[in-house]
Structures are given as C-alpha cells and as structure tokens.
PDBQT receptor file of N, H, CA, C and O in Angstrom, charges set to zero:
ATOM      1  N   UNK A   1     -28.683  28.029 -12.059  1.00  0.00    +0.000 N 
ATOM      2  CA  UNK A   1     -27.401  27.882 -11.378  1.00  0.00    +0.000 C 
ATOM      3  C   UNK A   1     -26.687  26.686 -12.007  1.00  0.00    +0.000 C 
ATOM      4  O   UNK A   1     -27.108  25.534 -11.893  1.00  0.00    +0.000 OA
ATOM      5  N   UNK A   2     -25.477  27.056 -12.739  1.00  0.00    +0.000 N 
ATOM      6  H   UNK A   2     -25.135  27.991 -12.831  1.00  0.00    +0.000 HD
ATOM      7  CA  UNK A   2     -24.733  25.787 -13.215  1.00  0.00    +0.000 C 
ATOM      8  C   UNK A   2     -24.009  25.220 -11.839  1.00  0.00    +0.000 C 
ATOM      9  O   UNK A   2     -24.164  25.602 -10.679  1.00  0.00    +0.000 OA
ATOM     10  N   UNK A   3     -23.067  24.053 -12.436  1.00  0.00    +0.000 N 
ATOM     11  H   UNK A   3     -22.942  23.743 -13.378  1.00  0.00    +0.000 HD
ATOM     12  CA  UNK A   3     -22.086  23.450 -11.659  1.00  0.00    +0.000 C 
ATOM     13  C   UNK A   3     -21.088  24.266 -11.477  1.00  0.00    +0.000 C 
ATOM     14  O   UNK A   3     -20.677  24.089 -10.330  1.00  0.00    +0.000 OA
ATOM     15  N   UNK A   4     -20.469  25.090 -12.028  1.00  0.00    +0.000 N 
ATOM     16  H   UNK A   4     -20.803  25.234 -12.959  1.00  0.00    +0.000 HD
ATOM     17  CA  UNK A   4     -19.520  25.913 -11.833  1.00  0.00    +0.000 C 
ATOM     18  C   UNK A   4     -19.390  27.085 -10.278  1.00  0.00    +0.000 C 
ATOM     19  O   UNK A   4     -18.503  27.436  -9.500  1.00  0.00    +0.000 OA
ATOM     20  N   UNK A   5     -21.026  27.378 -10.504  1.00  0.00    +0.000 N 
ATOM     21  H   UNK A   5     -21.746  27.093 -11.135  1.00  0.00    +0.000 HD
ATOM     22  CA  UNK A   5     -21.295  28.408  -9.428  1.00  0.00    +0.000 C 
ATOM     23  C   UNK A   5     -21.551  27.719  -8.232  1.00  0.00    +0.000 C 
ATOM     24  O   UNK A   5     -21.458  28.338  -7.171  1.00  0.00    +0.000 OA
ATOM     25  N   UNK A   6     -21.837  26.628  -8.241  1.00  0.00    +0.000 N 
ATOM     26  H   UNK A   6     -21.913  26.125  -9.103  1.00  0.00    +0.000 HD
ATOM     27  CA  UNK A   6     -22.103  25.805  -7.135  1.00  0.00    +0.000 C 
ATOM     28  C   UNK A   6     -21.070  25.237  -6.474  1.00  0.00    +0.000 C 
ATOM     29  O   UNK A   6     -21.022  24.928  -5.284  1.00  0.00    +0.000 OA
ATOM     30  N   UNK A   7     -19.868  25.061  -7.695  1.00  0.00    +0.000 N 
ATOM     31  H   UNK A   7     -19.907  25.312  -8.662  1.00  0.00    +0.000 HD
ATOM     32  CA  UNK A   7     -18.512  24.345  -6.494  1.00  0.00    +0.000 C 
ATOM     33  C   UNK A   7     -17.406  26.165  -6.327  1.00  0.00    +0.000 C 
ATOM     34  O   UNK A   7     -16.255  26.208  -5.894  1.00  0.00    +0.000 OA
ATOM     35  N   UNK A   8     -17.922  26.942  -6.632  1.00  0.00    +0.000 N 
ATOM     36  H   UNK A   8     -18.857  26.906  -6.983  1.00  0.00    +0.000 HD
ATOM     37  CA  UNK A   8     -17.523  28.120  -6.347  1.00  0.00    +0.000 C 
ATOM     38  C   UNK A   8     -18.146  28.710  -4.679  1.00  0.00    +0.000 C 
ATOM     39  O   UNK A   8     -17.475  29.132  -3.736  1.00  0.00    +0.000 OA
ATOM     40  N   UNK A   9     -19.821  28.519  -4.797  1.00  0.00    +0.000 N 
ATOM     41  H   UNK A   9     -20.366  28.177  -5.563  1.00  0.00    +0.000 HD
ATOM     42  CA  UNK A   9     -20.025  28.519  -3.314  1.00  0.00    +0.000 C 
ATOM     43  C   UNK A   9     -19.525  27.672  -2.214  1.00  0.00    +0.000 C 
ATOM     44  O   UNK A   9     -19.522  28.072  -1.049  1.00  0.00    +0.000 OA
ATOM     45  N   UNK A  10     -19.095  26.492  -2.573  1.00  0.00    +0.000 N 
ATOM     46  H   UNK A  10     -19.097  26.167  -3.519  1.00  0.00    +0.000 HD
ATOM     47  CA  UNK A  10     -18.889  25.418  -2.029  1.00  0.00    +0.000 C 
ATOM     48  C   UNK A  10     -17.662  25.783  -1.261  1.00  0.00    +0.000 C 
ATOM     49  O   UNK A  10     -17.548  25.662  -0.041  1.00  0.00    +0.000 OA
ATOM     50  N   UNK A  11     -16.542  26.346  -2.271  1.00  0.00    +0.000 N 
ATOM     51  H   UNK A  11     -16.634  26.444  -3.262  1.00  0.00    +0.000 HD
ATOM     52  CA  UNK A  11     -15.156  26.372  -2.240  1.00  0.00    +0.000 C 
ATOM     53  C   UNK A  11     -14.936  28.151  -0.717  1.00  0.00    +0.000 C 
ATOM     54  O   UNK A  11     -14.080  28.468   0.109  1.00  0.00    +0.000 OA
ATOM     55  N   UNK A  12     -16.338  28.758  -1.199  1.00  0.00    +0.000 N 
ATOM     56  H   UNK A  12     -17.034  28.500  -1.870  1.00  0.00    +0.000 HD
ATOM     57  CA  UNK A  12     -16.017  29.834  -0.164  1.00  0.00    +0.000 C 
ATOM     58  C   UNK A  12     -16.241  29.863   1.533  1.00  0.00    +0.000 C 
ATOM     59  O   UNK A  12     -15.712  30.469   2.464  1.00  0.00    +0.000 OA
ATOM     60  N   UNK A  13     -17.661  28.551   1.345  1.00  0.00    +0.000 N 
ATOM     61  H   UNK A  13     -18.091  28.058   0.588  1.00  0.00    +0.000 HD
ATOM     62  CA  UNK A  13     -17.907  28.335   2.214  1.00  0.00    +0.000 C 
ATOM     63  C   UNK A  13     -16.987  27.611   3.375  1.00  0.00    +0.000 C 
ATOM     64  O   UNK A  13     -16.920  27.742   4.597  1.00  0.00    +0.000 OA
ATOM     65  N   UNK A  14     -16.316  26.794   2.416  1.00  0.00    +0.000 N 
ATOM     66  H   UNK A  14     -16.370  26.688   1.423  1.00  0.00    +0.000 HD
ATOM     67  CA  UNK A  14     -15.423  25.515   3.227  1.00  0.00    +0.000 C 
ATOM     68  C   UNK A  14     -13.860  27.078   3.661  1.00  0.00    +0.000 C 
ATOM     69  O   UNK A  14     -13.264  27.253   4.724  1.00  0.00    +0.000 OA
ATOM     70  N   UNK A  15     -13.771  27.577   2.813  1.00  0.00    +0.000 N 
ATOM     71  H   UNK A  15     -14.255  27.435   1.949  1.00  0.00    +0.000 HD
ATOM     72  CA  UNK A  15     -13.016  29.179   2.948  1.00  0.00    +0.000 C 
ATOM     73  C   UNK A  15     -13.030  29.435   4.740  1.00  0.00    +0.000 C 
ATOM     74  O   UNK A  15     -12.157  29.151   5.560  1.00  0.00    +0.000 OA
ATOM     75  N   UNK A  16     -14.216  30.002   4.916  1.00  0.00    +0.000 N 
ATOM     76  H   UNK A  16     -14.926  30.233   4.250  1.00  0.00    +0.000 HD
ATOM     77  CA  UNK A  16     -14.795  30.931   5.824  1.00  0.00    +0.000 C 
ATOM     78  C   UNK A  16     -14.856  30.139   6.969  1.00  0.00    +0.000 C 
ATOM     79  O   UNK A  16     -14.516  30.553   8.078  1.00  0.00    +0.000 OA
ATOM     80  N   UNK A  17     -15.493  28.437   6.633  1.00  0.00    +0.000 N 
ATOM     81  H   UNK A  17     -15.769  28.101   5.732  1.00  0.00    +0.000 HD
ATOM     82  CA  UNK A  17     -15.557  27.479   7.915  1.00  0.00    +0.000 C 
ATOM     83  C   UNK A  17     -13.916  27.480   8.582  1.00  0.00    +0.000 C 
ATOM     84  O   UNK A  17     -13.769  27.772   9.769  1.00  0.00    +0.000 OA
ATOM     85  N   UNK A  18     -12.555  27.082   7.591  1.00  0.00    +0.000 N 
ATOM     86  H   UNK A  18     -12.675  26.845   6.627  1.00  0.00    +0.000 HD
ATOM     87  CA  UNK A  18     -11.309  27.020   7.798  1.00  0.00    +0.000 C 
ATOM     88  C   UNK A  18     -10.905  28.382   8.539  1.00  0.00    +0.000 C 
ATOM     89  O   UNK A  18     -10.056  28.288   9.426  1.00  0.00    +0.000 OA
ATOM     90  N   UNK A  19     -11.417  29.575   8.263  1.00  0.00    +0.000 N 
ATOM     91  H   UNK A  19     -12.106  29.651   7.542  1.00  0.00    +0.000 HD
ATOM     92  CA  UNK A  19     -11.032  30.531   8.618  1.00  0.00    +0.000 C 
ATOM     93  C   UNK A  19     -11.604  30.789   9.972  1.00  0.00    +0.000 C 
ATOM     94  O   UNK A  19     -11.120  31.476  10.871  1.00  0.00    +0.000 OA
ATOM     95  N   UNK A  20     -12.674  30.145   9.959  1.00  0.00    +0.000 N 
ATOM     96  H   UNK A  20     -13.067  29.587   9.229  1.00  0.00    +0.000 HD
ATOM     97  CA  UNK A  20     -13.643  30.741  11.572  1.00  0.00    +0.000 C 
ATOM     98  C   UNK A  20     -12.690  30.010  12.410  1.00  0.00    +0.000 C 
ATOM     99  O   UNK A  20     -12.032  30.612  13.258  1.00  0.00    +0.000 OA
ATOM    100  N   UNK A  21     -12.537  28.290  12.155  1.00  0.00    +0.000 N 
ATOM    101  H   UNK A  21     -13.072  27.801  11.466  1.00  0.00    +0.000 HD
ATOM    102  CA  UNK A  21     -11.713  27.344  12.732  1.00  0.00    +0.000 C 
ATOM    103  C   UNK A  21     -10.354  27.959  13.305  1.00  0.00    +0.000 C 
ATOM    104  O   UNK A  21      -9.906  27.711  14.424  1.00  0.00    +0.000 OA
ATOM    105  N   UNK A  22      -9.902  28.615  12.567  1.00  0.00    +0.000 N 
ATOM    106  H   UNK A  22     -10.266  28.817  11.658  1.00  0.00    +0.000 HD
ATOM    107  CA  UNK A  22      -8.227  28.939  12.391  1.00  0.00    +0.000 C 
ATOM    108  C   UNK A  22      -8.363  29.898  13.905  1.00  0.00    +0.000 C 
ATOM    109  O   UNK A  22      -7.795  29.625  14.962  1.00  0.00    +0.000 OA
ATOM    110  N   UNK A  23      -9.360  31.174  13.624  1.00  0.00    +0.000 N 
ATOM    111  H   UNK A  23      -9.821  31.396  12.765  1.00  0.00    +0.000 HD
ATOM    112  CA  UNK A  23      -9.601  31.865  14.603  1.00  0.00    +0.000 C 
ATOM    113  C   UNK A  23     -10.238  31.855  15.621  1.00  0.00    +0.000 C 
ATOM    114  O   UNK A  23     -10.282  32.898  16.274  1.00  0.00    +0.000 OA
ATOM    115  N   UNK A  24     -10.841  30.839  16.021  1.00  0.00    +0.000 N 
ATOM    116  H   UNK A  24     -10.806  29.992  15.490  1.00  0.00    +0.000 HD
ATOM    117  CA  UNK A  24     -11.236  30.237  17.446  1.00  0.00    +0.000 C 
ATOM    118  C   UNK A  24      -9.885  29.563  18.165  1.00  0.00    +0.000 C 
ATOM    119  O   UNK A  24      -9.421  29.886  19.259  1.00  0.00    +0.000 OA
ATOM    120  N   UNK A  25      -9.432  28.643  17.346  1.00  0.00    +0.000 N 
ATOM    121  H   UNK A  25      -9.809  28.381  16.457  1.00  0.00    +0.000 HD
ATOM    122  CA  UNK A  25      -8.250  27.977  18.014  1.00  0.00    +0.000 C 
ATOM    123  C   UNK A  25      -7.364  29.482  18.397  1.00  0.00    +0.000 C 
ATOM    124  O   UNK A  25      -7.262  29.672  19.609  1.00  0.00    +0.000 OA
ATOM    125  N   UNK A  26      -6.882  30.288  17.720  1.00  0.00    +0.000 N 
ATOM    126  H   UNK A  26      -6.965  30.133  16.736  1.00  0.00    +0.000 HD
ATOM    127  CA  UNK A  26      -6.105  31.317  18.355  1.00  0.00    +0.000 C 
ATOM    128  C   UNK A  26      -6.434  32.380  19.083  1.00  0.00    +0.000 C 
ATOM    129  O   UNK A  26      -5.981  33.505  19.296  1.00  0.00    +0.000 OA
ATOM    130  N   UNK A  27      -7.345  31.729  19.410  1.00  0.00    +0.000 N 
ATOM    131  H   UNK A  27      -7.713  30.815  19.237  1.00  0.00    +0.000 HD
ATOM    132  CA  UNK A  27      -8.333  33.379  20.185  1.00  0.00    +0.000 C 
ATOM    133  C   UNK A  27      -7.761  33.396  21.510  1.00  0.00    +0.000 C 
ATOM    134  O   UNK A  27      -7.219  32.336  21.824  1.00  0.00    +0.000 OA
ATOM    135  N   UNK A  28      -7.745  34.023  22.095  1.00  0.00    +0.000 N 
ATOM    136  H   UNK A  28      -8.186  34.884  21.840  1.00  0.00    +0.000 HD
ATOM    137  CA  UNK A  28      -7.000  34.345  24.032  1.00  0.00    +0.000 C 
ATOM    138  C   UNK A  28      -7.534  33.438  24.966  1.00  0.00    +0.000 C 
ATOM    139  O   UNK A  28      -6.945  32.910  25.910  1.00  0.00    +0.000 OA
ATOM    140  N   UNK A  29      -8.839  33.291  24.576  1.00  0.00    +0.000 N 
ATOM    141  H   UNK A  29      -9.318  33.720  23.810  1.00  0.00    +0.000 HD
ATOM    142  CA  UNK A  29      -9.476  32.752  25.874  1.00  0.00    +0.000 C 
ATOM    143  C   UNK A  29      -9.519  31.143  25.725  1.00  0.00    +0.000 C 
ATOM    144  O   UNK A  29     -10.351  30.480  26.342  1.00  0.00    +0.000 OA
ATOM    145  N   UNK A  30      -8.759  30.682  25.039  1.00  0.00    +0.000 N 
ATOM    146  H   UNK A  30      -8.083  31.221  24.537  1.00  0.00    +0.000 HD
ATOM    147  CA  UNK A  30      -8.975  29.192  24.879  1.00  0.00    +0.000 C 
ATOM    148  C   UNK A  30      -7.009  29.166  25.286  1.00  0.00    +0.000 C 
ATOM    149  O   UNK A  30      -6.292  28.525  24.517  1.00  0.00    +0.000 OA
ATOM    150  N   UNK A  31      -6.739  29.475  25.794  1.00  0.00    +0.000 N 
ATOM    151  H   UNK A  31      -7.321  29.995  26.419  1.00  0.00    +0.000 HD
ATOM    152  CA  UNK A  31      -4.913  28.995  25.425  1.00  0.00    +0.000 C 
ATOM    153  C   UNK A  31      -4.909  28.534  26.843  1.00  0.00    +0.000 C 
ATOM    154  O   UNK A  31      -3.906  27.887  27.145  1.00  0.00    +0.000 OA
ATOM    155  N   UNK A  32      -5.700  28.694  27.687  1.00  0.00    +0.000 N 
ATOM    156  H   UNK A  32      -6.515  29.220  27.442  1.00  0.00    +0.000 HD
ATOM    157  CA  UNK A  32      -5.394  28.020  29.132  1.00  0.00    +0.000 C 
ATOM    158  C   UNK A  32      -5.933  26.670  29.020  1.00  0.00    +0.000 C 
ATOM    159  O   UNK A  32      -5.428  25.715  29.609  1.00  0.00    +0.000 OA
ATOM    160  N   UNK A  33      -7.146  26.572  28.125  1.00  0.00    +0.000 N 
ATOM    161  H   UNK A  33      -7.556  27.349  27.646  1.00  0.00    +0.000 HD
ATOM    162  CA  UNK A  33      -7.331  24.636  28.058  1.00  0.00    +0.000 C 
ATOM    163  C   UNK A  33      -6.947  24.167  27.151  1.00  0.00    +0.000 C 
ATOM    164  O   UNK A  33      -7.260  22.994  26.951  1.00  0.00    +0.000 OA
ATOM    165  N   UNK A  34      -6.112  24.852  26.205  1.00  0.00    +0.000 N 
ATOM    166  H   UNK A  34      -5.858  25.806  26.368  1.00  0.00    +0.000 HD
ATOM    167  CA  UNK A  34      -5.508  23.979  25.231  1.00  0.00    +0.000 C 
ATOM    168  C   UNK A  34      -3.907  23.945  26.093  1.00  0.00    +0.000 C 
ATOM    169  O   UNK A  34      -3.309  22.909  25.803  1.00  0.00    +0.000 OA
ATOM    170  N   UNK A  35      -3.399  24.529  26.721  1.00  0.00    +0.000 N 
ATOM    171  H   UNK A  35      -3.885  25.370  26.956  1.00  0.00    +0.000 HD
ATOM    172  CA  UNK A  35      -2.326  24.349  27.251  1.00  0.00    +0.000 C 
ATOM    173  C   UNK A  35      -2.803  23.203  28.048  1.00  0.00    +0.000 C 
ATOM    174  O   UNK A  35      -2.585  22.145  27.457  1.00  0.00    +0.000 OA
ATOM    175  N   UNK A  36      -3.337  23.068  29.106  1.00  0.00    +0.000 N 
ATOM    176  H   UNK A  36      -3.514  23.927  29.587  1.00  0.00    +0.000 HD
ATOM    177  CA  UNK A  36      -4.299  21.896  29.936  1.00  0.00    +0.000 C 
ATOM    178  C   UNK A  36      -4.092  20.801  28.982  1.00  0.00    +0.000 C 
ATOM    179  O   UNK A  36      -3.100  20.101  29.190  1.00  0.00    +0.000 OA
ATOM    180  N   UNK A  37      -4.837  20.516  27.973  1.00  0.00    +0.000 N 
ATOM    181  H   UNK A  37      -5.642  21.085  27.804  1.00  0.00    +0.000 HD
ATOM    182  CA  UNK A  37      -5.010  19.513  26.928  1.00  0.00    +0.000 C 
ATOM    183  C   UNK A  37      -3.157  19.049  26.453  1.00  0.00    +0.000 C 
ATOM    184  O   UNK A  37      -2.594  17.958  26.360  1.00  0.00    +0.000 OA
ATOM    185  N   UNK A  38      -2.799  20.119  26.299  1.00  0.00    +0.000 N 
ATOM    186  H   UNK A  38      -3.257  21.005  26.375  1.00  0.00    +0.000 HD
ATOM    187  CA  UNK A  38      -1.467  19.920  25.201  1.00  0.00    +0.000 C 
ATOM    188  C   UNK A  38      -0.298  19.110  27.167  1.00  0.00    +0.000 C 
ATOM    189  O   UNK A  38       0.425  18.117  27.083  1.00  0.00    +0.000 OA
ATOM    190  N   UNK A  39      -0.420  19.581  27.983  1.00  0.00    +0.000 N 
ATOM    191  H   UNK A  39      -1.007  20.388  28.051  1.00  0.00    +0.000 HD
ATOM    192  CA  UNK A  39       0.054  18.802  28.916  1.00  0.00    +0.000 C 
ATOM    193  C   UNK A  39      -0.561  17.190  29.557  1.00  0.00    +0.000 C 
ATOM    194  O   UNK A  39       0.005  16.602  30.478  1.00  0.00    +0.000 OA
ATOM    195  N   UNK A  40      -1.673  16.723  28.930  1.00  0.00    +0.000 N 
ATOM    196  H   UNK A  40      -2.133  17.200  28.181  1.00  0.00    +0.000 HD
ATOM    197  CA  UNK A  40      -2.039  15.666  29.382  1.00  0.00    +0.000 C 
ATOM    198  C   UNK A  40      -1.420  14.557  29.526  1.00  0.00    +0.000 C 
ATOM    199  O   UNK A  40      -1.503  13.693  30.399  1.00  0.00    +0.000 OA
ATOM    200  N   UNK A  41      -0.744  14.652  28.534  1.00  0.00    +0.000 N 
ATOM    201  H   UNK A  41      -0.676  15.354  27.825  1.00  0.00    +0.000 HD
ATOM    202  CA  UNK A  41       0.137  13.206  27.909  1.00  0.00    +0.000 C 
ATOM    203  C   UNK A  41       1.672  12.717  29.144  1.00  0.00    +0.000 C 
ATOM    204  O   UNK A  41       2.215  11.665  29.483  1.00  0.00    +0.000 OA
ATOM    205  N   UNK A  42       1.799  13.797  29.369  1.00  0.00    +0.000 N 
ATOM    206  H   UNK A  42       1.358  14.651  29.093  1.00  0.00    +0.000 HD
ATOM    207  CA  UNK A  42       2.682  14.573  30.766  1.00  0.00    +0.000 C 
ATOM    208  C   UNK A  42       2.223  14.049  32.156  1.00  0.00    +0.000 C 
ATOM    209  O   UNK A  42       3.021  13.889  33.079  1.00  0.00    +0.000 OA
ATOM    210  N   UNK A  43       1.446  13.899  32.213  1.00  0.00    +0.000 N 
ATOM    211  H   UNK A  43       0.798  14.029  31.463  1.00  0.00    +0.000 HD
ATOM    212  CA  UNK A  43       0.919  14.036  33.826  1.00  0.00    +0.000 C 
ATOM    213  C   UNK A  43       1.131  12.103  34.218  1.00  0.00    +0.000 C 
ATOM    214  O   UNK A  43       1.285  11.132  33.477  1.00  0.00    +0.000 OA
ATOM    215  N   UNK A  44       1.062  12.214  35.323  1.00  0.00    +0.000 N 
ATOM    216  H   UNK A  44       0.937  13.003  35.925  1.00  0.00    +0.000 HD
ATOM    217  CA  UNK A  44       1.514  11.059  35.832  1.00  0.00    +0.000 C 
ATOM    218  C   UNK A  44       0.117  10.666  36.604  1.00  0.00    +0.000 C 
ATOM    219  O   UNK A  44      -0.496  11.444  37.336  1.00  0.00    +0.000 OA
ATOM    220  N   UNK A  45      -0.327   9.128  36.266  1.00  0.00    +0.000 N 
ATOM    221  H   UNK A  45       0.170   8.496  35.672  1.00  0.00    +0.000 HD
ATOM    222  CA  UNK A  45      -1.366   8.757  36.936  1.00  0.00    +0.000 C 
ATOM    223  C   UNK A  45      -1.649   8.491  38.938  1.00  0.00    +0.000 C 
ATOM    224  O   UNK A  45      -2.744   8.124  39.364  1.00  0.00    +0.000 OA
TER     225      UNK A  45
C-alpha cells in the first residue's frame, strides 16, 4: 500500500463521516431539539 492509496482512503472516509454528519443533523426527528437549542439564547432567565 503506497501513500497515495492511503490519503485516498483517508479522503473517502472523512467523505462518508461529513455525509453521515450532514444527514443526522437533517433527519425529522431531531428538528424539535435543535429548534429548543436554536431558541436558547431567547429565553429570559
């Protein structure tokens, strides 16, 4: 295995992590605590 093939796995992996990431944050069932979260700053003590 050269260096070449190795920052090629590297590059798909970090790919797929960004992509899993991307699609958790937009998934349905998270938009009620990220709305929660995204109003915090809002709320009055």
């Amino acid at each position: 295995m050269d260096i070449n093939t190795l920052r090629s796995m590297v590059t798909v992996t970090a790919l797929v992590v960004f992509l899993g990431i991307v699609w958790w944050a937009w998934s349905g069932k998270n938009k009620e605590r990220f709305d929660e979260a995204a109003n915090l700053p809002f709320e009055q003590d």
